[in-house]
PDB file of N, CA, C, O and CB in Angstrom:
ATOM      1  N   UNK A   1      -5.200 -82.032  31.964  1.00  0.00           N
ATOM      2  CA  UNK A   1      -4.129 -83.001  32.079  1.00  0.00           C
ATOM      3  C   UNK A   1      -4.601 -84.143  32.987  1.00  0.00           C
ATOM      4  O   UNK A   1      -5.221 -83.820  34.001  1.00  0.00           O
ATOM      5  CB  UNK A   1      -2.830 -82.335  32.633  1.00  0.00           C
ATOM      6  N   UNK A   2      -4.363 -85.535  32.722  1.00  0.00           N
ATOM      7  CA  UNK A   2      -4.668 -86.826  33.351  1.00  0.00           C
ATOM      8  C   UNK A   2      -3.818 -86.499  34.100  1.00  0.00           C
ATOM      9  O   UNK A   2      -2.985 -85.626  33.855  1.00  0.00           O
ATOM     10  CB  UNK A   2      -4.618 -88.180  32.722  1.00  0.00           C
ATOM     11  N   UNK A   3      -3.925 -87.426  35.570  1.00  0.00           N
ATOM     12  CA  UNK A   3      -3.328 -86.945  36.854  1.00  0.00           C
ATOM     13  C   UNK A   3      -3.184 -88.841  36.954  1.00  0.00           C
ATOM     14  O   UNK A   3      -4.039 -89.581  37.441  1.00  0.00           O
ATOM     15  CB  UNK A   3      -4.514 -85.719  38.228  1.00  0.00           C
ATOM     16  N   UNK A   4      -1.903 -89.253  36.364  1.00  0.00           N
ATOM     17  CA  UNK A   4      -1.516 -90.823  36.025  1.00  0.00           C
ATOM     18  C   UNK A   4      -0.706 -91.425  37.492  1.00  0.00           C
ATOM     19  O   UNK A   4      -0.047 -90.677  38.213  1.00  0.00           O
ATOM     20  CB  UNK A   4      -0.274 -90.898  34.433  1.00  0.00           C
ATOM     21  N   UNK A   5      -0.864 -92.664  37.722  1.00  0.00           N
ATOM     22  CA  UNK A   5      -0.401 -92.932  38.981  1.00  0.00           C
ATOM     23  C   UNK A   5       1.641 -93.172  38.535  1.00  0.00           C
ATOM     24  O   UNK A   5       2.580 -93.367  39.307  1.00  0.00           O
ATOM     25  CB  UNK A   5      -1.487 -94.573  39.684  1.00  0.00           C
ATOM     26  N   UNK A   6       1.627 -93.090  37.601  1.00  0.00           N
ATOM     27  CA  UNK A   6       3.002 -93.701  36.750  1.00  0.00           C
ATOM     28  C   UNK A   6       3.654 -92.035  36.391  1.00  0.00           C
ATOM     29  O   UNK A   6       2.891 -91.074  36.293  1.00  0.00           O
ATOM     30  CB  UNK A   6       2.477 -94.913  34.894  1.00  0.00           C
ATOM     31  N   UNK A   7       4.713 -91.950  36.275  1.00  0.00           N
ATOM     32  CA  UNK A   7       5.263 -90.577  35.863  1.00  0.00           C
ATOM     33  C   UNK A   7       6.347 -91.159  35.041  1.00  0.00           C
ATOM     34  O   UNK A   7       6.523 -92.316  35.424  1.00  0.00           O
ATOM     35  CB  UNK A   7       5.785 -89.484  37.128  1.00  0.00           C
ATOM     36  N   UNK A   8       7.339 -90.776  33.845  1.00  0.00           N
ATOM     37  CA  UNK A   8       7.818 -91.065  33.251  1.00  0.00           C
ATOM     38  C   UNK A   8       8.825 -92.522  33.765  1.00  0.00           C
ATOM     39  O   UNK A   8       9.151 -92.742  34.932  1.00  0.00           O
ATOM     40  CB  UNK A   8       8.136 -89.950  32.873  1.00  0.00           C
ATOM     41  N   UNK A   9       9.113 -93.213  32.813  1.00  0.00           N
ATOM     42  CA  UNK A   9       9.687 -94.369  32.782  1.00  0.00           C
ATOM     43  C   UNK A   9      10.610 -94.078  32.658  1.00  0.00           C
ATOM     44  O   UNK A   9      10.942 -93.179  31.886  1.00  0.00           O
ATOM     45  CB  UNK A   9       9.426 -95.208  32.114  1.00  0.00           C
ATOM     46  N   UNK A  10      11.892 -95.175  33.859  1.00  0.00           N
ATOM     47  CA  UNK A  10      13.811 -94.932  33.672  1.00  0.00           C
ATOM     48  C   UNK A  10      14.079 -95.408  32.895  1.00  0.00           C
ATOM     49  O   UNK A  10      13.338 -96.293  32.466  1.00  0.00           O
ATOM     50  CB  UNK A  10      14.918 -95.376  34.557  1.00  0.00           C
ATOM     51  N   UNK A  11      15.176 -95.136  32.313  1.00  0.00           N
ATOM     52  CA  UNK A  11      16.215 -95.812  31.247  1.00  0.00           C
ATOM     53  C   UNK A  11      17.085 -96.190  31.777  1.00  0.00           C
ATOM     54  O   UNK A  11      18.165 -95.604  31.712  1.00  0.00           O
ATOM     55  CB  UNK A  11      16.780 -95.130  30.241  1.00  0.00           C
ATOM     56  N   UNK A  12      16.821 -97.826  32.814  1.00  0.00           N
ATOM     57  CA  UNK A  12      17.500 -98.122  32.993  1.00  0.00           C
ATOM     58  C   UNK A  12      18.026 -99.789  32.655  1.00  0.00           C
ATOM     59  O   UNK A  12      17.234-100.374  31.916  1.00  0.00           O
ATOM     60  CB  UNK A  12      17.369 -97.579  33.847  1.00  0.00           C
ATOM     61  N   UNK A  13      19.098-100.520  33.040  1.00  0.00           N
ATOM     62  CA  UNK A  13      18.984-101.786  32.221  1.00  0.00           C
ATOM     63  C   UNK A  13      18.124-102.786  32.459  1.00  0.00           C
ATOM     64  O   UNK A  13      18.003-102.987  33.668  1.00  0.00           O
ATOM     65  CB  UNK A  13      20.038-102.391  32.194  1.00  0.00           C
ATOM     66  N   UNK A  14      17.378-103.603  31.677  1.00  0.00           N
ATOM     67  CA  UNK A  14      16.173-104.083  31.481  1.00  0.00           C
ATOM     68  C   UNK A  14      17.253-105.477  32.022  1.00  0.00           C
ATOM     69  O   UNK A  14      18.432-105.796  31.870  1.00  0.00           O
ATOM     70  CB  UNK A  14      15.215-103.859  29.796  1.00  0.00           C
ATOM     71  N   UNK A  15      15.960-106.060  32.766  1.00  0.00           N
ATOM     72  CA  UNK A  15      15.960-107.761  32.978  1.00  0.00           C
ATOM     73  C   UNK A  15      15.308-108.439  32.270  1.00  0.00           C
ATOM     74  O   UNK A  15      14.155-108.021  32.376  1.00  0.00           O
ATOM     75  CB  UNK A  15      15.526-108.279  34.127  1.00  0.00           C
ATOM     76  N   UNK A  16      15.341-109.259  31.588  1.00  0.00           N
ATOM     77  CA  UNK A  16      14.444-110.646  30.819  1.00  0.00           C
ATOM     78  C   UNK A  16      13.680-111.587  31.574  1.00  0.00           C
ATOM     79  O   UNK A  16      13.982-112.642  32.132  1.00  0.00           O
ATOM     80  CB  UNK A  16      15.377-111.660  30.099  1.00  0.00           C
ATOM     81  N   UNK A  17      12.270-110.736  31.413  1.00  0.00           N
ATOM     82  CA  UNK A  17      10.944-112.087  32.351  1.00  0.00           C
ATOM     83  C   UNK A  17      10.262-112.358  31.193  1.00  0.00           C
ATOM     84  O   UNK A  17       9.708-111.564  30.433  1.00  0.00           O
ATOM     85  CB  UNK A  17       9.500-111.442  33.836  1.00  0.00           C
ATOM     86  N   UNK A  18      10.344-113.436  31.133  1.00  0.00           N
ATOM     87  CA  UNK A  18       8.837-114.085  30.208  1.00  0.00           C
ATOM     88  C   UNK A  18       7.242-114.089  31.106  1.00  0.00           C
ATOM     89  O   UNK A  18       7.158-114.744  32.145  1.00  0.00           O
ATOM     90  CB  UNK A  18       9.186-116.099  29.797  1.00  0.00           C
ATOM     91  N   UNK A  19       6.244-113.430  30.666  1.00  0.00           N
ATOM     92  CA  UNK A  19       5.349-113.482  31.223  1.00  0.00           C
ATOM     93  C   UNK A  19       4.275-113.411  30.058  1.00  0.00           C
ATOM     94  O   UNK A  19       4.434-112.685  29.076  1.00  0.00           O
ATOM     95  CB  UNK A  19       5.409-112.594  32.239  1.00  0.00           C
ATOM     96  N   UNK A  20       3.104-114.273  30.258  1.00  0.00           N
ATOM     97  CA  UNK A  20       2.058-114.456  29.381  1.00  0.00           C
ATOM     98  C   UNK A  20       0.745-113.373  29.999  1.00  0.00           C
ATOM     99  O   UNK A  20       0.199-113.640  31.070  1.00  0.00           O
ATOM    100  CB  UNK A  20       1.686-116.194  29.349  1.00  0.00           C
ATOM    101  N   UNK A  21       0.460-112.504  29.415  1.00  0.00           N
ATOM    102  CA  UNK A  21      -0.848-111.689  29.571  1.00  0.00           C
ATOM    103  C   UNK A  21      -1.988-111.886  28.378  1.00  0.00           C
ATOM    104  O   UNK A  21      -1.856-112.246  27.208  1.00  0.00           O
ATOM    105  CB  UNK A  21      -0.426-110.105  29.614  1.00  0.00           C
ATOM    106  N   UNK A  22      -2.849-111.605  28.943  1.00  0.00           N
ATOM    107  CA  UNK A  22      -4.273-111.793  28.649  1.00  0.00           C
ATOM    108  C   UNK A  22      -4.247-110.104  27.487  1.00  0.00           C
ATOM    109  O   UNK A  22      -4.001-108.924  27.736  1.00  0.00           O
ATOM    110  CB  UNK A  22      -5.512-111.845  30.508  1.00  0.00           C
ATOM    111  N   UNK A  23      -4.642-110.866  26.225  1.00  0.00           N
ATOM    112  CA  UNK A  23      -4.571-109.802  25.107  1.00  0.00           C
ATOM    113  C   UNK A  23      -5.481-108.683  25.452  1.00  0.00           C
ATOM    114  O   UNK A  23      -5.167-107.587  24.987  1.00  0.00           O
ATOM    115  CB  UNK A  23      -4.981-110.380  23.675  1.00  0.00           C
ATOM    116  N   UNK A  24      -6.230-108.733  25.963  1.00  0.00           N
ATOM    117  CA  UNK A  24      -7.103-107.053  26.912  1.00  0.00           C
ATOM    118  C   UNK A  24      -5.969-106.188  27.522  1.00  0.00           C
ATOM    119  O   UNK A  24      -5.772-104.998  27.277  1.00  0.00           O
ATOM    120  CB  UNK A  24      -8.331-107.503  28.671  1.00  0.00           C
ATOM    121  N   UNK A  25      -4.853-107.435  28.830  1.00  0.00           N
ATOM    122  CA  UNK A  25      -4.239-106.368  29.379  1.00  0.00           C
ATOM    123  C   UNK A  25      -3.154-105.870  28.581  1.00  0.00           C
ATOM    124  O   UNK A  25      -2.553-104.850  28.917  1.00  0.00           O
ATOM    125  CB  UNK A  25      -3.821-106.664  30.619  1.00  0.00           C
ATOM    126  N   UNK A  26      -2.918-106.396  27.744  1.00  0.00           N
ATOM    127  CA  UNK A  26      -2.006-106.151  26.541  1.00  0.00           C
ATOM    128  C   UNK A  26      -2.728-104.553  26.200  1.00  0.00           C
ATOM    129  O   UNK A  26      -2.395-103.514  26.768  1.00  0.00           O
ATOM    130  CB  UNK A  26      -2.171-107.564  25.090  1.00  0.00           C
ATOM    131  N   UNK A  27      -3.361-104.629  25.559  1.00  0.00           N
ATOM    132  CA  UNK A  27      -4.328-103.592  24.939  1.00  0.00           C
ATOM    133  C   UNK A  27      -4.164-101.886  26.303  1.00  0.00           C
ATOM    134  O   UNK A  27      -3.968-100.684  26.120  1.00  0.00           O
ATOM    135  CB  UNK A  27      -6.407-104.634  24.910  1.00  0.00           C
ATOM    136  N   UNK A  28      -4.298-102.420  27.064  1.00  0.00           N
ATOM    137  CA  UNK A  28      -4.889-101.767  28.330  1.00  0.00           C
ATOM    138  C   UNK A  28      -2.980-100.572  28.570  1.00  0.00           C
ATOM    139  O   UNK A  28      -2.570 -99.414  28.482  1.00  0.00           O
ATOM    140  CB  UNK A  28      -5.466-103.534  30.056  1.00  0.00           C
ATOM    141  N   UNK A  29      -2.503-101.994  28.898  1.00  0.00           N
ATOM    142  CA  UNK A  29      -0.871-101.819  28.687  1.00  0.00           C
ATOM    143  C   UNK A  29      -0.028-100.321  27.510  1.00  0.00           C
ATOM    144  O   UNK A  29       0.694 -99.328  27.606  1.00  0.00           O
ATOM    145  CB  UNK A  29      -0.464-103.546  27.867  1.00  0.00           C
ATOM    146  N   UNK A  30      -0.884-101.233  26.376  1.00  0.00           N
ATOM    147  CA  UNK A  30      -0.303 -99.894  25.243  1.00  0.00           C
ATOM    148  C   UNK A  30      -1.195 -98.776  25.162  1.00  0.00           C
ATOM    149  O   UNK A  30      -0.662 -97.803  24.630  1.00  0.00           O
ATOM    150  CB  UNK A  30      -0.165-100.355  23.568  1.00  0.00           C
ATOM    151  N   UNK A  31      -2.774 -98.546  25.637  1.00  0.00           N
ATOM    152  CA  UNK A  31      -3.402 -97.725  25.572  1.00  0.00           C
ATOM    153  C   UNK A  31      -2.605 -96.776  26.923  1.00  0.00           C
ATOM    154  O   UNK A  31      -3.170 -95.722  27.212  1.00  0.00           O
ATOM    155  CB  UNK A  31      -4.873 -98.236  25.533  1.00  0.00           C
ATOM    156  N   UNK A  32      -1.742 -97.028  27.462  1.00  0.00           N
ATOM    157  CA  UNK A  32      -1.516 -95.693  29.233  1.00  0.00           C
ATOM    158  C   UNK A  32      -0.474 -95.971  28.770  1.00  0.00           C
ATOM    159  O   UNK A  32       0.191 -95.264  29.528  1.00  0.00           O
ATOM    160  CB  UNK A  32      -1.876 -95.921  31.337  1.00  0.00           C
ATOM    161  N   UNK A  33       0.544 -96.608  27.882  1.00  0.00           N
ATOM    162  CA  UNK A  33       2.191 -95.858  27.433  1.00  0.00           C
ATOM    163  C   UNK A  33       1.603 -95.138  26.593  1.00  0.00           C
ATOM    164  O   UNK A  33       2.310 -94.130  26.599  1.00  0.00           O
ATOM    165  CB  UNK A  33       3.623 -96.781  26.684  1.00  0.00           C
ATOM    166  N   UNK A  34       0.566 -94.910  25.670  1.00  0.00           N
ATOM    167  CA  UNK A  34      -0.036 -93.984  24.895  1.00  0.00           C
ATOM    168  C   UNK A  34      -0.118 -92.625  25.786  1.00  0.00           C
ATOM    169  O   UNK A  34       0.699 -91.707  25.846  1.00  0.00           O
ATOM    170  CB  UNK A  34      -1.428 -94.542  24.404  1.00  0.00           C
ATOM    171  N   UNK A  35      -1.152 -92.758  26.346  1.00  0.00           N
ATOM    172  CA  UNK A  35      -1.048 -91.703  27.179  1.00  0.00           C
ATOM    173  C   UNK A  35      -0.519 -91.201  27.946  1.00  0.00           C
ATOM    174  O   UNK A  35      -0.915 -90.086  28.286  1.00  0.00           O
ATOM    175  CB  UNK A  35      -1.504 -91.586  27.532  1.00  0.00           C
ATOM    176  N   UNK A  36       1.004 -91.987  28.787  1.00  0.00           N
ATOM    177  CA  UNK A  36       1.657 -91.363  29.470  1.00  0.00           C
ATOM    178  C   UNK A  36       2.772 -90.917  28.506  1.00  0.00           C
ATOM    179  O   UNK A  36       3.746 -90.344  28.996  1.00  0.00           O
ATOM    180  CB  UNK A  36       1.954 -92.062  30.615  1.00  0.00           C
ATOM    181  N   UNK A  37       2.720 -91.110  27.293  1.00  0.00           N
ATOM    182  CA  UNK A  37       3.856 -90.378  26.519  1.00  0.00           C
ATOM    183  C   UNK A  37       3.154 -89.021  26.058  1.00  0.00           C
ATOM    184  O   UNK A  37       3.885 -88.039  25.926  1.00  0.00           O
ATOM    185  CB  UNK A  37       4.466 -91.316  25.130  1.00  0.00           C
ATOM    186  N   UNK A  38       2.288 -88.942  25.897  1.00  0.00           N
ATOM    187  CA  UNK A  38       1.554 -87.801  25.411  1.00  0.00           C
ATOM    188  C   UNK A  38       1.799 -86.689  26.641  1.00  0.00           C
ATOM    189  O   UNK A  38       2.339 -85.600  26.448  1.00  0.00           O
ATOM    190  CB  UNK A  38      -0.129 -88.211  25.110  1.00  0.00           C
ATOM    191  N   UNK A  39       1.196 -87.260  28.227  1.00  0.00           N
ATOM    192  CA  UNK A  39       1.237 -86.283  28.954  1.00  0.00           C
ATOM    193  C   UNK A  39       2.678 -85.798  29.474  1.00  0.00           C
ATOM    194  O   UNK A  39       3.032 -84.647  29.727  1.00  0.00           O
ATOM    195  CB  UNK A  39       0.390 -86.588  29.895  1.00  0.00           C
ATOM    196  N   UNK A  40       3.259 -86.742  29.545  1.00  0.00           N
ATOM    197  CA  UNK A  40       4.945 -86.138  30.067  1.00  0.00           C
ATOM    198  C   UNK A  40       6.063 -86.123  28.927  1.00  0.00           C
ATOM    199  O   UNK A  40       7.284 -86.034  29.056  1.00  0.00           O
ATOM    200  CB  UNK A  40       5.703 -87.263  31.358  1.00  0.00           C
ATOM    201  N   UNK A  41       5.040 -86.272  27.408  1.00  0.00           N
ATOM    202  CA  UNK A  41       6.206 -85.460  26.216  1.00  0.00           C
ATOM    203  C   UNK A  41       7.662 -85.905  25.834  1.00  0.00           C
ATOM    204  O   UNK A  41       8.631 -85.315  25.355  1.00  0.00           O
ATOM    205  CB  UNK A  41       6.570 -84.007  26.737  1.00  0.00           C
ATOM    206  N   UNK A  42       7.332 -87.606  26.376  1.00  0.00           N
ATOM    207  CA  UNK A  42       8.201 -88.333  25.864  1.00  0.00           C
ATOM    208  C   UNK A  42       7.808 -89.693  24.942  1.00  0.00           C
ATOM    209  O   UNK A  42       6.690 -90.205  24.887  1.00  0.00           O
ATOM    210  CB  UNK A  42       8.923 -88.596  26.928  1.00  0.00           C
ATOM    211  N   UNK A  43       8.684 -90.017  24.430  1.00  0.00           N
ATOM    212  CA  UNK A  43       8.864 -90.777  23.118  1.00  0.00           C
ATOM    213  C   UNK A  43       7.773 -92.117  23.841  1.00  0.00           C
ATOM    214  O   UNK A  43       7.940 -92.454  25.013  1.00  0.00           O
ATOM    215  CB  UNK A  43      10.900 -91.243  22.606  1.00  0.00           C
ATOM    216  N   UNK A  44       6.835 -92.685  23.080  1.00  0.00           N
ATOM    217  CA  UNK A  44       5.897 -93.854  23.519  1.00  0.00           C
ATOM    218  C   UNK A  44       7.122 -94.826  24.254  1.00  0.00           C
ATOM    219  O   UNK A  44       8.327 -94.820  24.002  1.00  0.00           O
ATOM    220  CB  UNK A  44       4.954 -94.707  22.006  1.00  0.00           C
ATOM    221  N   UNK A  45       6.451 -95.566  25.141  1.00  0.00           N
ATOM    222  CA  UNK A  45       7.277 -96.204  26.024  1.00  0.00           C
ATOM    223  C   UNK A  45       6.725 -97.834  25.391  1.00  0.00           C
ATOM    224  O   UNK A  45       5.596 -97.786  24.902  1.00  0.00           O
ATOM    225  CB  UNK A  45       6.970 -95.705  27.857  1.00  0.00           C
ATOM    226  N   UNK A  46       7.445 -99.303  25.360  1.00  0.00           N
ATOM    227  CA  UNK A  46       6.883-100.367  25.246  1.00  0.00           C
ATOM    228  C   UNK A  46       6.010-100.967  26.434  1.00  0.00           C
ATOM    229  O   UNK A  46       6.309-101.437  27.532  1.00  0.00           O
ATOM    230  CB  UNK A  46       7.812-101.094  24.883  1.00  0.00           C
ATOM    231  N   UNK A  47       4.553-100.714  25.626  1.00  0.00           N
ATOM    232  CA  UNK A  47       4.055-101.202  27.022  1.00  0.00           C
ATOM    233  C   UNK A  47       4.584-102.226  28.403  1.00  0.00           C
ATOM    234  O   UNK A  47       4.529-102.028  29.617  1.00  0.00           O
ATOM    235  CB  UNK A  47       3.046-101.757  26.621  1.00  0.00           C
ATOM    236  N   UNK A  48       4.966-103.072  27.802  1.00  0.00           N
ATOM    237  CA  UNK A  48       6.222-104.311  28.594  1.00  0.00           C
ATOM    238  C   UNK A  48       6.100-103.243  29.718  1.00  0.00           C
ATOM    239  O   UNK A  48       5.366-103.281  30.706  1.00  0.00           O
ATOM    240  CB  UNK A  48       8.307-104.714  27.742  1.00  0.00           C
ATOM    241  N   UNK A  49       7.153-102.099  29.275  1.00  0.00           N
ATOM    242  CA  UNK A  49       8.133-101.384  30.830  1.00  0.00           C
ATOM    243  C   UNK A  49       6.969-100.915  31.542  1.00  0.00           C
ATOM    244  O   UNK A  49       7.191-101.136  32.732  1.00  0.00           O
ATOM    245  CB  UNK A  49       9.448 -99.770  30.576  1.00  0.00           C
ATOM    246  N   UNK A  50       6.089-100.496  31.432  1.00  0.00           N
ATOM    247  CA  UNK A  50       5.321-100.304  32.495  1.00  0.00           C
ATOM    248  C   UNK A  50       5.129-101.723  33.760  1.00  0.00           C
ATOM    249  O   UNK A  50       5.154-101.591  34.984  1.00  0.00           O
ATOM    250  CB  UNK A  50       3.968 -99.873  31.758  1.00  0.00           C
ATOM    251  N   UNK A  51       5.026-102.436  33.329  1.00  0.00           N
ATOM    252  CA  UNK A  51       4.870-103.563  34.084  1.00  0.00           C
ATOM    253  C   UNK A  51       4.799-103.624  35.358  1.00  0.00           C
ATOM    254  O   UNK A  51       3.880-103.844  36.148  1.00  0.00           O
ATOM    255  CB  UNK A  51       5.631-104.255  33.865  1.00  0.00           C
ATOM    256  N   UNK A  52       6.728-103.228  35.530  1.00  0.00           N
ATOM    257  CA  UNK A  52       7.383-103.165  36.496  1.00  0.00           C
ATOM    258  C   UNK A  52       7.543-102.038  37.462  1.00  0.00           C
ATOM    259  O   UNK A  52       7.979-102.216  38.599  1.00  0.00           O
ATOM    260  CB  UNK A  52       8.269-103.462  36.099  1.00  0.00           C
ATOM    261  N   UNK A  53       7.172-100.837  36.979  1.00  0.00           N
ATOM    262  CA  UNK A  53       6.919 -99.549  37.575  1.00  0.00           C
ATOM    263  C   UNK A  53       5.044 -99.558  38.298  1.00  0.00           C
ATOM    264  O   UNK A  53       4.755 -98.803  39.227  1.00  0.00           O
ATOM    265  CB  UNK A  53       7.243 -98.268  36.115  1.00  0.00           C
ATOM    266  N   UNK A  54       4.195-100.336  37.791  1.00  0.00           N
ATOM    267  CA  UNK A  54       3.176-100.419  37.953  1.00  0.00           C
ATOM    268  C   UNK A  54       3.040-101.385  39.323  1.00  0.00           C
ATOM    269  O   UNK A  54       2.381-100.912  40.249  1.00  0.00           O
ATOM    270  CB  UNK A  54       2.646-100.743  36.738  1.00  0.00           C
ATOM    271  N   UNK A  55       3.564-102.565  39.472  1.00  0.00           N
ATOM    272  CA  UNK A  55       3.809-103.331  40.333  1.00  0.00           C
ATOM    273  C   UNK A  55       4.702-102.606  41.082  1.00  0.00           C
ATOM    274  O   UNK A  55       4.569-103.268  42.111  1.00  0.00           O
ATOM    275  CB  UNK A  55       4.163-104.499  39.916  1.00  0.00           C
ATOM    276  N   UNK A  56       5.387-101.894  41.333  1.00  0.00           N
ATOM    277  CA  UNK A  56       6.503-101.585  42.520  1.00  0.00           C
ATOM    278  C   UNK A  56       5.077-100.364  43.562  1.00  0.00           C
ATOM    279  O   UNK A  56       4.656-100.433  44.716  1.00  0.00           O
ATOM    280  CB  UNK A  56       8.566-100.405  41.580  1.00  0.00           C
ATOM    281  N   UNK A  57       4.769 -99.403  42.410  1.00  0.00           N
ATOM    282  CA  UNK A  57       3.221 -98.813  42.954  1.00  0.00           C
ATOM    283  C   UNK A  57       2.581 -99.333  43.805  1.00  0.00           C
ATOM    284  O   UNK A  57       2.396 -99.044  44.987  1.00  0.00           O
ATOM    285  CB  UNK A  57       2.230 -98.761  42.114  1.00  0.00           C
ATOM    286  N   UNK A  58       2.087-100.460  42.918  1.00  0.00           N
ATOM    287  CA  UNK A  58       0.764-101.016  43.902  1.00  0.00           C
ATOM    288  C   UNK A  58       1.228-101.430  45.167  1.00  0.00           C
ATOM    289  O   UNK A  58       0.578-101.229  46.192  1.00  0.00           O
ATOM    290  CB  UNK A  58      -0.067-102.348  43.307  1.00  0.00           C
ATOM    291  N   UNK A  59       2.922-102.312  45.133  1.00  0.00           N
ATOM    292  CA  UNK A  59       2.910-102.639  46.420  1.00  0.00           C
ATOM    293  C   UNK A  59       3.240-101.553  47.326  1.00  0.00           C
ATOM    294  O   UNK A  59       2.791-101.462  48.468  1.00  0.00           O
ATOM    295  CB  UNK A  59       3.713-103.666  46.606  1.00  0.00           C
ATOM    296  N   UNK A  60       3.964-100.810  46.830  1.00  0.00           N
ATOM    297  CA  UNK A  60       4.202 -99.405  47.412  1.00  0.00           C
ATOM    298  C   UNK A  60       3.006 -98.784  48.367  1.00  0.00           C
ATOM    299  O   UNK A  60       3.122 -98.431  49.541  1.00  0.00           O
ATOM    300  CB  UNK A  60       4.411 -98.405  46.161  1.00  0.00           C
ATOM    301  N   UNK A  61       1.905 -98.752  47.594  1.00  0.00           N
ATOM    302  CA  UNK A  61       0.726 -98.213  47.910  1.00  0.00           C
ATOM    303  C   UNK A  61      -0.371 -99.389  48.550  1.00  0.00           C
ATOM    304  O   UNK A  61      -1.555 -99.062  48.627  1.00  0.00           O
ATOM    305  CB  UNK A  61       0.232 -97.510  46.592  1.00  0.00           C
ATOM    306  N   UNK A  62       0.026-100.669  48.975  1.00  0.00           N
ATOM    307  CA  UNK A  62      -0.901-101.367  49.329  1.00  0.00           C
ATOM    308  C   UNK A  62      -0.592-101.259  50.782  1.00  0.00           C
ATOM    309  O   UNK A  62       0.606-101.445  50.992  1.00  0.00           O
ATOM    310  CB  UNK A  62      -0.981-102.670  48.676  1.00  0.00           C
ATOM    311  N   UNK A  63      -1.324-101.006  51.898  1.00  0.00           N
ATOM    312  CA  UNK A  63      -1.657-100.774  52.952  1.00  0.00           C
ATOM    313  C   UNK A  63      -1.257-101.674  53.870  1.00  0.00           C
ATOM    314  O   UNK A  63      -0.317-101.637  54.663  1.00  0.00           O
ATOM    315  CB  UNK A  63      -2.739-100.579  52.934  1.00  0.00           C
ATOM    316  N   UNK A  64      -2.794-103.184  53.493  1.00  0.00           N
ATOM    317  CA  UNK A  64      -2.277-103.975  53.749  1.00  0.00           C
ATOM    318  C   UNK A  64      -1.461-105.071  54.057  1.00  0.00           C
ATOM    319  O   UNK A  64      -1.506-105.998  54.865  1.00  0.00           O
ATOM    320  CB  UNK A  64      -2.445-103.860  53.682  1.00  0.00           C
ATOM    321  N   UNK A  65      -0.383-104.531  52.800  1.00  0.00           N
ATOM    322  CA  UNK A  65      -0.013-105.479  52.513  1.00  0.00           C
ATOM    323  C   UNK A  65       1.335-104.616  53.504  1.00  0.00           C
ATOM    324  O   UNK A  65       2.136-105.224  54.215  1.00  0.00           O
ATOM    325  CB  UNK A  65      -0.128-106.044  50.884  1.00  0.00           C
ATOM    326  N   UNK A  66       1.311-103.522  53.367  1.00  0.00           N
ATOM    327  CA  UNK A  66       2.781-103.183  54.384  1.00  0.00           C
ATOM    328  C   UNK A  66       2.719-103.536  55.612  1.00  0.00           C
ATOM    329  O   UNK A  66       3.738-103.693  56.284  1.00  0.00           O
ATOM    330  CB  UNK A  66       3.196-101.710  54.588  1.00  0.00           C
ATOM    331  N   UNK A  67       1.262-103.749  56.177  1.00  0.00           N
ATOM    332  CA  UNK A  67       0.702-103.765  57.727  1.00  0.00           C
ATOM    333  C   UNK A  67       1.711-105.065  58.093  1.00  0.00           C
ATOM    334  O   UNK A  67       2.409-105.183  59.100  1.00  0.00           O
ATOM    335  CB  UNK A  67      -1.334-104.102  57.977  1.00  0.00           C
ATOM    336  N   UNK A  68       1.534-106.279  56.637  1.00  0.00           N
ATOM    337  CA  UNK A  68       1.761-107.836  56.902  1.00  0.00           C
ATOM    338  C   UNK A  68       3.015-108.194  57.075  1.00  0.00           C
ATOM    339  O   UNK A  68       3.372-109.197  57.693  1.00  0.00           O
ATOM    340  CB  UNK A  68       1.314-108.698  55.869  1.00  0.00           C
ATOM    341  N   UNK A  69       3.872-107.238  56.436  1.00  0.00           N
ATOM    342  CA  UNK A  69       5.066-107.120  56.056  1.00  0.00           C
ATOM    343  C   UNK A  69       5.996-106.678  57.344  1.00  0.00           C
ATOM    344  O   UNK A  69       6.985-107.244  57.810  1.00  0.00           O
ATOM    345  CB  UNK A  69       5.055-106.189  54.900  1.00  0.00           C
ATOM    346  N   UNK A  70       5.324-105.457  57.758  1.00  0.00           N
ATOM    347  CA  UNK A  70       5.872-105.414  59.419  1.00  0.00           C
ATOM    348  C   UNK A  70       5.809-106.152  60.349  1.00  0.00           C
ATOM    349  O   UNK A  70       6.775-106.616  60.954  1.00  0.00           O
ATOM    350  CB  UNK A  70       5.479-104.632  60.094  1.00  0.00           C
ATOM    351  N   UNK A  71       4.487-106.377  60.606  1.00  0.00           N
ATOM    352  CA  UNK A  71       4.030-107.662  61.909  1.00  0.00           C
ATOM    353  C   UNK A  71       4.665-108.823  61.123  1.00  0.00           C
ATOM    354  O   UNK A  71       4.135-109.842  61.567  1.00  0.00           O
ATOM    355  CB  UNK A  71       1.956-108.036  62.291  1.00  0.00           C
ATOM    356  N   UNK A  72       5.655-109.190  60.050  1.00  0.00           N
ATOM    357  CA  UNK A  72       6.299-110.266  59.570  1.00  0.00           C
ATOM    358  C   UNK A  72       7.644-110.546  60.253  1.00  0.00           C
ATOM    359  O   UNK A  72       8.168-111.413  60.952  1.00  0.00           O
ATOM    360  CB  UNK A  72       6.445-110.092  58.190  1.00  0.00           C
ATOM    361  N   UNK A  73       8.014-109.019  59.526  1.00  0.00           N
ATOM    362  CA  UNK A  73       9.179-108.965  60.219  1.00  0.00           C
ATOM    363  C   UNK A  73       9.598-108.600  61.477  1.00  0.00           C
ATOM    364  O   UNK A  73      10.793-108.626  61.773  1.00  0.00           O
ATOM    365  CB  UNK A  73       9.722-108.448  59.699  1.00  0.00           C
ATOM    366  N   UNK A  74       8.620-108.214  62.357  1.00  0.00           N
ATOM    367  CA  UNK A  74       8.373-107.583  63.700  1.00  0.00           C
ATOM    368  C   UNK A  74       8.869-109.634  64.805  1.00  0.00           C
ATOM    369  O   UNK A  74       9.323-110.043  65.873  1.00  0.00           O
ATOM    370  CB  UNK A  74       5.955-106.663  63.753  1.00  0.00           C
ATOM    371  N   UNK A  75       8.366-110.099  63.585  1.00  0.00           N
ATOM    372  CA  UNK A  75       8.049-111.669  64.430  1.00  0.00           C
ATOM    373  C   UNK A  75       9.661-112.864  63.990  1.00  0.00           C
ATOM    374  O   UNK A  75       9.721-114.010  64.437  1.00  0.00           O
ATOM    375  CB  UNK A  75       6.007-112.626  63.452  1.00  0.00           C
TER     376      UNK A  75
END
């Protein structure tokens, strides 16, 4: 079993962003809703929704970027 940084996607109500991606990350996008539907045995997800679960991660998980965020608001 892939050990995915993403675990199933909410069903919850969608917002409308227009955003232009580069047809690779497109590709990249539907290749890991591929596989995260396979590993957690739910229905393929539109790559789109990852987007936003992917970005909440990274900042979640960026270090630095929480360090900046405190000494921001610290000031």
């Amino acid at each position: 079993m892939t050990k995915l940084k993403l675990g199933p996607i909410a069903d919850d109500k969608p917002v409308k962003v227009t955003v232009e991606l580069p047809a690779s990350l497109h590709r990249d996008l539907a290749a890991y809703a591929d596989v995260l539907a396979r590993e957690s045995n739910h229905p393929p997800t539109d790559p789109v929704r990852l987007i936003v679960p992917m970005l909440e991660r990274f900042i979640a998980t960026d270090r630095a970027f929480a360090k900046a965020r405190r000494n921001a608001e610290s000031t």
